[in-house]
C-alpha positions in Angstrom: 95.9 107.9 124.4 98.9 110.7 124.0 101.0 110.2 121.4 104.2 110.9 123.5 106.8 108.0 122.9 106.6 106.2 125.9 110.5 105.0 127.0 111.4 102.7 130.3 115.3 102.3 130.9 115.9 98.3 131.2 118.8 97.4 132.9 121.2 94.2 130.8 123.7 93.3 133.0 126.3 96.5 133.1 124.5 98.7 130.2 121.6 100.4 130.3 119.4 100.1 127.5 116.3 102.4 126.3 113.3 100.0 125.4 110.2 101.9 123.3 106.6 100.8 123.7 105.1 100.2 121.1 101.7 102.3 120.4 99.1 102.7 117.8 100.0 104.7 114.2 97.4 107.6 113.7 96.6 105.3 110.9 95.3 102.2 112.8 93.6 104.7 115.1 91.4 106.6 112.1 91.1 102.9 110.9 89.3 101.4 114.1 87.2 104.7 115.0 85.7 104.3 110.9 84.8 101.1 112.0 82.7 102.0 114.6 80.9 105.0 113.5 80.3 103.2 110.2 78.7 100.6 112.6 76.6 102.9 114.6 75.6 104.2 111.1 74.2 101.0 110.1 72.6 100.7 113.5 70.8 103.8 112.8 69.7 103.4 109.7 68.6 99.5 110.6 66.3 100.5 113.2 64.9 103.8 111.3 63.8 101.0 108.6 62.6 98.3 110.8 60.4 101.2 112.4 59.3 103.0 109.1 59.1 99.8 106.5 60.4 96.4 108.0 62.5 93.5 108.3 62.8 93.4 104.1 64.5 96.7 103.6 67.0 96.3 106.2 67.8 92.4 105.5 68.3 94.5 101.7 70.6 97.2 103.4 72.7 94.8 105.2 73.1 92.4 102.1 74.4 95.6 100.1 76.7 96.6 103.3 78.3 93.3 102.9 78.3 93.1 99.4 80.1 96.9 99.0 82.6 95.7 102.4 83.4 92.9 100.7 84.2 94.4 97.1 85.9 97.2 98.8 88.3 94.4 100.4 88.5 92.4 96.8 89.5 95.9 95.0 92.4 96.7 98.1 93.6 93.4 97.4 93.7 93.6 93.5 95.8 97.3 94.1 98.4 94.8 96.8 98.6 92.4 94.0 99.6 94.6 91.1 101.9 96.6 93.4 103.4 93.2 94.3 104.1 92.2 90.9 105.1 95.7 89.4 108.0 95.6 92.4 109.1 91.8 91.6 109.4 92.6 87.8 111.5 96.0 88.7 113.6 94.0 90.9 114.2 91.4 88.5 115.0 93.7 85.8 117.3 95.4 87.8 118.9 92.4 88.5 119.4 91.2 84.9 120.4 94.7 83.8 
């Protein structure tokens, strides 16, 4: 995918009007392509342990996967939250000031 803004002239009744496509932010892309590899990772390291040790070390890998995911997401959340609230309480002492 380039990253050239994409533009198509649409025509509304007597003007002619530039519509943009949207496209993907660099962000989203480094976002889904740490997805994967993460997943391949696991992949790797699942069947590496299934062929060296068995099913009980990589039923304990993928509970700890899950477990860190999941207290990653709980953690991003906690930061949204605070930032929330810091903003609201600026806001509202601007307003009273």
């Amino acid at each position: 995918m380039t990253h050239i803004k994409k533009v198509s002239m649409m025509r509304n009744d007597k003007h002619i009007t530039k519509q943009k496509f949207p496209r993907l932010s660099n962000l989203h892309i480094i976002w889904v392509w740490t997805k994967r590899l993460t997943l391949v990772g696991l992949l790797v390291v699942m069947g590496y342990a299934v062929v060296n040790s068995g099913v009980g070390i990589v039923l304990a890998v993928t509970v700890g996967f899950l477990l860190i995911r999941s207290l990653i997401r709980l953690a991003f959340r906690l930061i949204v939250t605070v930032v929330y609230i810091i903003l609201t309480v600026l806001i509202l002492g601007l307003i009273i000031l």
